[in-house]
Structures are given as C-alpha cells and as structure tokens.
C-alpha positions in Angstrom: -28.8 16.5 -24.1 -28.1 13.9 -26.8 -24.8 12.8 -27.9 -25.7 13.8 -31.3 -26.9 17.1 -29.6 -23.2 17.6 -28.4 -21.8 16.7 -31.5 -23.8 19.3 -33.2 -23.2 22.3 -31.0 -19.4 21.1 -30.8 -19.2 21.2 -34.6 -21.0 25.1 -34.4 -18.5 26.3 -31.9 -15.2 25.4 -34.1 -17.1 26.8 -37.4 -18.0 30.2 -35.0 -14.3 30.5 -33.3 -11.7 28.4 -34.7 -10.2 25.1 -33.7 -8.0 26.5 -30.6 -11.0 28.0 -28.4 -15.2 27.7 -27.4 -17.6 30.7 -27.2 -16.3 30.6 -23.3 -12.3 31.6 -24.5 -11.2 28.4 -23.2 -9.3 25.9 -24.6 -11.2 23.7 -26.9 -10.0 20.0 -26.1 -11.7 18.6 -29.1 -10.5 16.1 -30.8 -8.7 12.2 -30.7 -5.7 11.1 -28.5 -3.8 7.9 -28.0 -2.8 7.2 -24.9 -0.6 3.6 -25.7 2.2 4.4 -23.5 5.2 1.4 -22.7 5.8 3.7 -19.3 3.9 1.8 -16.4 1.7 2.9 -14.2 3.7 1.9 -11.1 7.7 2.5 -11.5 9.7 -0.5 -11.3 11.8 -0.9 -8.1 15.1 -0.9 -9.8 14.4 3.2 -10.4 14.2 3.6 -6.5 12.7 7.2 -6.4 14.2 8.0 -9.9 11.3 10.0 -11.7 13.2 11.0 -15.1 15.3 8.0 -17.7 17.9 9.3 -20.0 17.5 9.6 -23.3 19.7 6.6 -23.6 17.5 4.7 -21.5 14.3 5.3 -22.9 15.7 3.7 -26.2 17.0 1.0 -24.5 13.4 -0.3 -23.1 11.4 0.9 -26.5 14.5 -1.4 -28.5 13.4 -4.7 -25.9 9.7 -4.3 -26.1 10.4 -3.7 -30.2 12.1 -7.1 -30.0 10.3 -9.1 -28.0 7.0 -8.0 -29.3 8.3 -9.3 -32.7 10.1 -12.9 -31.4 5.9 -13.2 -29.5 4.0 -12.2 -32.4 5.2 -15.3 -35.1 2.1 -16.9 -36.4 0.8 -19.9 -34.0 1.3 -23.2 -35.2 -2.1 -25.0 -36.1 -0.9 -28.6 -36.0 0.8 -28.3 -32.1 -1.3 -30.7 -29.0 -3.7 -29.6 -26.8 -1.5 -28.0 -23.4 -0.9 -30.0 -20.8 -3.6 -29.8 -18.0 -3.0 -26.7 -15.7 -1.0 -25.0 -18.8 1.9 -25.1 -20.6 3.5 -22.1 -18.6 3.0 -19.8 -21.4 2.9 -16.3 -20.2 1.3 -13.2 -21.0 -1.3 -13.2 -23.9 -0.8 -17.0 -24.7 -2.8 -17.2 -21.1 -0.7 -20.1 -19.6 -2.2 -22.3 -22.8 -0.6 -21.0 -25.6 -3.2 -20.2 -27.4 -2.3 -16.7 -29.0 0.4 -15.0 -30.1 0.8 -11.0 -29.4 -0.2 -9.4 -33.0 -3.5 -7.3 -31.3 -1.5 -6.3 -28.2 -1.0 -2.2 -29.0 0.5 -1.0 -26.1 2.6 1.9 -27.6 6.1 1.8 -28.5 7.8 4.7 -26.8 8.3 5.8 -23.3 6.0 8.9 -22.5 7.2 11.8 -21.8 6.4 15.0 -19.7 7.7 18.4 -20.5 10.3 16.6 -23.1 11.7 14.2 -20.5 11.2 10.6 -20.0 9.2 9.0 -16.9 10.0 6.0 -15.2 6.5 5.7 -14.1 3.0 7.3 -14.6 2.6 7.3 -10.5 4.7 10.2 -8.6 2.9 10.3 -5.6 4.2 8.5 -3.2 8.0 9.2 -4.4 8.1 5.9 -5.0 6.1 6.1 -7.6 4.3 3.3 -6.2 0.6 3.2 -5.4 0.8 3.5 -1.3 -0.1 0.8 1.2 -3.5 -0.3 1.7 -5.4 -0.3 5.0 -5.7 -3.3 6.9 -9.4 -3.5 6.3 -9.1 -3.3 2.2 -6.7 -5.5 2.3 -8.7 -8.4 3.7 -11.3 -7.3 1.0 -9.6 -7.2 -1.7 -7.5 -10.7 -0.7 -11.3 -11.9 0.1 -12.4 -10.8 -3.9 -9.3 -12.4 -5.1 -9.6 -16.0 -3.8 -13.0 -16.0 -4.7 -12.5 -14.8 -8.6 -9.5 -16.7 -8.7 -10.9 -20.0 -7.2 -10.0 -22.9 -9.9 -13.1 -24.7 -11.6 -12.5 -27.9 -9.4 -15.2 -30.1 -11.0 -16.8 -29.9 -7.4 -20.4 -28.7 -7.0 -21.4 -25.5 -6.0 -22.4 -27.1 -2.3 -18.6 -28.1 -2.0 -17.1 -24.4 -2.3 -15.6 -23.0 1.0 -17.6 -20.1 2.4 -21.1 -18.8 1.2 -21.7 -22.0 -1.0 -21.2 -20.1 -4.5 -18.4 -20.8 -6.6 -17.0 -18.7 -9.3 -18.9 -20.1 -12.4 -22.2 -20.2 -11.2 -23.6 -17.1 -12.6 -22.6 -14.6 -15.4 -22.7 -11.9 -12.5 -20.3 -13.1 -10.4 -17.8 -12.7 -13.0 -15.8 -9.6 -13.4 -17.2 -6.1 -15.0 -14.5 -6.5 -17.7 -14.8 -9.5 -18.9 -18.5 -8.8 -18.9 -18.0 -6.2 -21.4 -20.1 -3.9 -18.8 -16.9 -2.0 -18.7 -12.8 -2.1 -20.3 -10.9 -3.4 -18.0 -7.6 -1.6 -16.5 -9.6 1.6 -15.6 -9.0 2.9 -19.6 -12.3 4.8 -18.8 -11.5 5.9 -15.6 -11.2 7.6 -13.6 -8.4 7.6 -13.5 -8.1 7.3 -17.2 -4.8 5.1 -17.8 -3.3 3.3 -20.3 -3.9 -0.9 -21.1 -2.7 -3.2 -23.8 -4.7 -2.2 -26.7 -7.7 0.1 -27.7 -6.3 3.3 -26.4 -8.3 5.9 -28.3 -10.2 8.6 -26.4 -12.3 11.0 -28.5 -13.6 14.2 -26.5 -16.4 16.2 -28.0 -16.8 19.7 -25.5 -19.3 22.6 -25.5 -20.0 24.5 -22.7 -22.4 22.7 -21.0 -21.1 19.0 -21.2 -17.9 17.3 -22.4 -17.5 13.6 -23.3 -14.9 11.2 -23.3 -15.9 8.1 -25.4 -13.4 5.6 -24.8 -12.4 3.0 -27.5 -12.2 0.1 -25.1 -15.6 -1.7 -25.2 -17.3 1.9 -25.9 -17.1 3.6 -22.4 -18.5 7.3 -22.3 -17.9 9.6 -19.9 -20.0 12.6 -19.5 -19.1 15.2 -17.4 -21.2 18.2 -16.5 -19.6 21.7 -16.7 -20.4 23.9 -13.5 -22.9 21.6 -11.9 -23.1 19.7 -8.5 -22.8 15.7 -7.7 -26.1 13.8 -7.8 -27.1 12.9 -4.5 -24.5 10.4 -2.5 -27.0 7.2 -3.0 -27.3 7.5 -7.0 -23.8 5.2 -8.2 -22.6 5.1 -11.8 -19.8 2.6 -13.0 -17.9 5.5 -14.0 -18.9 7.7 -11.2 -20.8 10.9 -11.3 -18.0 13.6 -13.1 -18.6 17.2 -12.9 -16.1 20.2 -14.4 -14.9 23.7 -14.3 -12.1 25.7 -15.4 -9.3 27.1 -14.0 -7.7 28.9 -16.5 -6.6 27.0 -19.2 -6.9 23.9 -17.5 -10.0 21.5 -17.0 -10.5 19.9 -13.5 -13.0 17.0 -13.1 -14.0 16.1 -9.9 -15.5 12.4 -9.8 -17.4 10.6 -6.9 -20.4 8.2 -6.4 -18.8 5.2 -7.6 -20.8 2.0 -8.2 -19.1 -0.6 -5.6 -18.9 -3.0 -8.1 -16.5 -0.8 -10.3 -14.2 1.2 -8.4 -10.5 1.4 -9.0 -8.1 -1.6 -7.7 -10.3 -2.7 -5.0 -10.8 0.8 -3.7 -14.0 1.5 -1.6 -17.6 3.1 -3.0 -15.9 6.3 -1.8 -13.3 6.7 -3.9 -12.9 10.4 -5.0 -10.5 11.4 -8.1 -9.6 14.6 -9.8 -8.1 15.3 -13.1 -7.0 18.0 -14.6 -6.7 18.3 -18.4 -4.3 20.8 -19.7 -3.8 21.3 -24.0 0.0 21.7 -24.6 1.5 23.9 -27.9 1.5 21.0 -29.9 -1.6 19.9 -29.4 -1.5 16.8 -26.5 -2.9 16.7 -23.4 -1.3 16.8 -20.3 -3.4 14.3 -17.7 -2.8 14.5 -14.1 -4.9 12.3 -11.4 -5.4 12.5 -7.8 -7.1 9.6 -6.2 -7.9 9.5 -2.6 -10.1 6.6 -0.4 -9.5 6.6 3.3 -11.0 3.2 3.7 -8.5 1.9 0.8 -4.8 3.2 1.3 -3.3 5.6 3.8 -2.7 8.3 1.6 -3.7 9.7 -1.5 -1.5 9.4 -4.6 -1.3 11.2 -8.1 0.3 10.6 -11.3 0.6 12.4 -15.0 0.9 11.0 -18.6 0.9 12.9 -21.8 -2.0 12.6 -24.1 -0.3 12.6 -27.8 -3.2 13.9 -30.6 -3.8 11.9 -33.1 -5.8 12.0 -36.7 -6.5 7.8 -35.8 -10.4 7.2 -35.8 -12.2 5.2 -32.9 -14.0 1.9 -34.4 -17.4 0.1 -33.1 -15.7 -1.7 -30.3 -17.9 -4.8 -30.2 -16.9 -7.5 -27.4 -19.1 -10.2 -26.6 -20.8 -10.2 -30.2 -20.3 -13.4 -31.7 -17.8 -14.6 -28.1 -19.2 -17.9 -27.2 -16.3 -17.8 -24.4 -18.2 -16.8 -21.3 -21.2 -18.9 -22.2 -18.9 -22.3 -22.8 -17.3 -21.4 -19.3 -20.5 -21.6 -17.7 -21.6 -24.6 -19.5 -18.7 -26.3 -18.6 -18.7 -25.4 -15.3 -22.4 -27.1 -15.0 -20.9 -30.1 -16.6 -18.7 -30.9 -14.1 -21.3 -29.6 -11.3 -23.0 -33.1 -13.3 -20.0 -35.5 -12.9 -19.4 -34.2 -9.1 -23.2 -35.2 -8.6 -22.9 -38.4 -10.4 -19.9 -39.4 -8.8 -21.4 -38.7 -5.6 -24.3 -40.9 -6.3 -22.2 -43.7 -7.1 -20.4 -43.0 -3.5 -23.9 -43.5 -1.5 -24.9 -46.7 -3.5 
C-alpha cells in the first residue's frame, strides 16, 4: 500500500468515526507529537536509584538549561582566528572549533513527566536507570568500531593505518549511517524511538492494516504491519522489520531483523525491541521500550517517556542537499594521502 494510500483511508476512518477511534474501536493514534524532552535517557549517578525529581527540582534543571542555552546561543563573531590546531576546547555544538553557536539545538525545555510526576531518567530498567553492562564479546566490538571511526586524519596514507590497511576517510561508506543521512542519528527513528537535540517531530498516520511513523529527523519512516508475521530472519531493514497488535487500548510493536550496520548502541543484528503505545486523556502518548540482545548486554532493559501532542507540522528534512561537508572531508583526506606519498618519495631519493 502507498503512503498516499494510508493517508487516504486514515483520513475516511476519522470522517466515518470521529477523531478518538478506527472502524476496529481502538484508539486512533493519529496525529503529531514532540518528543524534545531535557530528561536523559540514562539517569545521572547523583540520583542513585531515585526514579521521581520534585517539583522543585524539575524547575531547577529546566531554569539551567534556560540559561545556559541563552549565555551559548549569542551570535558568533565573524572577525575571530581560525582555532588552534586540535581545537580550541569548545564543547558541545561549537565541535571543539568553535564554529557554531546553539540557536538550532531544540532539545525541549521541561523535564518529562509520567503520570504527572517528574523522571530522572527515560531508562528504569536496570534500577539504575542505567543501560546494563555489556558482554565481554560486544565490548571488544564496539571498542574495535570506536577506534576505528574515531581514528584522527593523521596525514598518513591509507597503507600506514594499523590493522586491515583502511583508514577512516577512505570511502563515503565507512562513515557513519548518520552522518550519511541514511538514517537520524541517536535512534530518533528507532526503535527504540528516543529523544536527540533537535527535529523531534513524529507524525503517525494508522488504519487497520498499517501504521506509520515518519520521523522528522532526516525523514525516517516506519511502517509497521498490523497482525502480520516477521519477514524471514535473512531479510534486514535499517529500521528493522515492525509488526503490531492490540491489547486493548494499547499498541505493542514487536521489531526484529535489524540491518548490522544500524542497530542500537553497538547492539548485535539480533536485537529484539518492543513498544507499547498507549493514548492518555489528554491526548499524549505514553511510550514504553523493551530492548533485549544476549550477545550485547546481560540483561534486557526498558524505559518510558511521554509523547506530548502537538498542532507543530513536520518540514522536508533535507540533509546532505547543498552540504559540501562530507565531500571536502574526503578530499582532504586524499590530499594529505598526496603529501604522505610525496614526502615518502623524497625519503627514498
């Protein structure tokens, strides 16, 4: 079926029965929700266990970021010097170069909040509200992925890179799905759907057959099938093969057959998540996640988040359009592959 298919039939079943429910007499999830949040996903250790901030405290943090979001988003000065080489030790959006100020960065400005009270994390499972140790095994992976993303553009030539030879500029697909534009980064598409720093707009669009989820972040849609079975285990999506049903009121979508190259926080192609998508009495969602991988951490964990509706409308999202950025890294990266060559050259003569 074709997205403007679903629109269509979505658009029939609210004219037919009303805004609250489908032609099934459930819930009818329809509609926009922002999901900019200043609760993290993993709670700070200060809160120790500590699920639930007072009142007081919520304002507290929502009065800081206020402030500091202001003293970081002053215009940038044109006229300053080029930063010092390995940075200026600007943090955050400046990128260690100083080179932006924080005026796009929409991150929310309250702490979220679950049946009226105020989470000190989206995570509470582990207690901790931490996301639980990793095996041994993913661990060396994911340290392994790491140092080679991470590897600094030495000027050396690809030849002169420790391990398989290849170094981390030498190909547009060796860089990261993100800032490919392939998919948002932060798993804002899921699943698990979570918050990031800006772009956090989700628009679902139900009948009774399919649901989608089109993301605002670089234009990610999910489609999940009502009532259906997972596509066979050697078929992989980047946002995994989704499939839903109801139990009562609520929606629960099971997810598996993960591409490896975009699972969630290193985790292993056989990553399995469920959600479960509840509408509330004034109108949000309540989101819950369970996310277990037995080759990736040595228990499963689960978290929730309110969904606030919104009347806000979703924009083209268009990333690399007109972004020279990844295409002057490479070049660059092939200049100094020149200089390493040349000053090699001079070293045999």
């Amino acid at each position: 079926m074709k997205l403007k298919h679903i629109v269509s039939s979505m658009a029939l079943i609210t004219a037919a029965f009303g805004a609250g429910t489908t032609a099934l007499a459930v819930p009818d999830l329809s509609g926009t929700y922002d999901t900019a949040t200043l609760t993290p996903l993993q709670r700070p250790a200060i809160y120790g266990n500590k699920l639930w901030l007072t009142p007081e405290e919520a304002k507290a943090i929502e009065e800081k970021d206020a402030q500091g979001k202001l003293a970081r988003s002053q215009a940038s000065d044109p006229d300053r010097e080029a930063p010092p080489e390995g940075g200026d030790g600007s943090t955050g959006a400046a990128g260690n170069v100083g080179g932006y100020n924080t005026f796009w960065i929409d991150n929310g400005d309250s702490i979220n909040t679950v049946n009226g009270k105020f989470r000190t994390s989206i995570l509470d499972q582990p207690e901790n509200g931490r996301l639980p140790e990793m095996t041994p095994e993913a661990g060396k992976r994911l340290a392994k992925l790491y140092r080679a993303f991470r590897r600094g553009n030495e000027g050396k030539a690809w030849w002169v890179h420790e391990g398989d030879g290849s170094g981390p500029y030498d190909d547009m697909e060796i860089r990261a799905v993100a800032e490919r534009c392939l998919l948002g980064f932060g798993s804002t598409a899921g699943p698990p759907m979570l918050p990031v720093l800006y772009n956090n707009l989700k628009r679902i669009v139900q009948t009774d057959d399919y649901i989608m989820i089109h993301v605002e972040m670089v234009h990610d849609a999910r489609i999940i099938r009502m009532n259906s079975e997972h596509l066979p285990a050697d078929i992989k999506r980047w946002l995994g093969d989704s499939i839903g049903w109801w139990e009562g009121d609520t929606l629960v979508v099971d997810t598996t057959n993960f591409h490896p190259s975009a699972t969630f926080r290193g985790a292993s192609e056989n990553l399995h998540v469920v959600e479960k998508f509840t509408l509330q009495e004034d109108g949000s969602l309540l989101y819950s996640f369970t996310v277990e991988d037995d080759n990736t951490w040595l228990e499963p964990f689960h978290g929730q988040y309110s969904w606030p509706r919104t009347e806000d409308k979703i924009f083209e999202y268009a990333c690399h359009e007109s972004n020279h950025a990844l295409g002057g890294i490479l070049r660059g990266a092939r200049l100094l592959e020149q200089e390493a060559l040349a000053e090699k050259a001079e070293q045999q003569d």
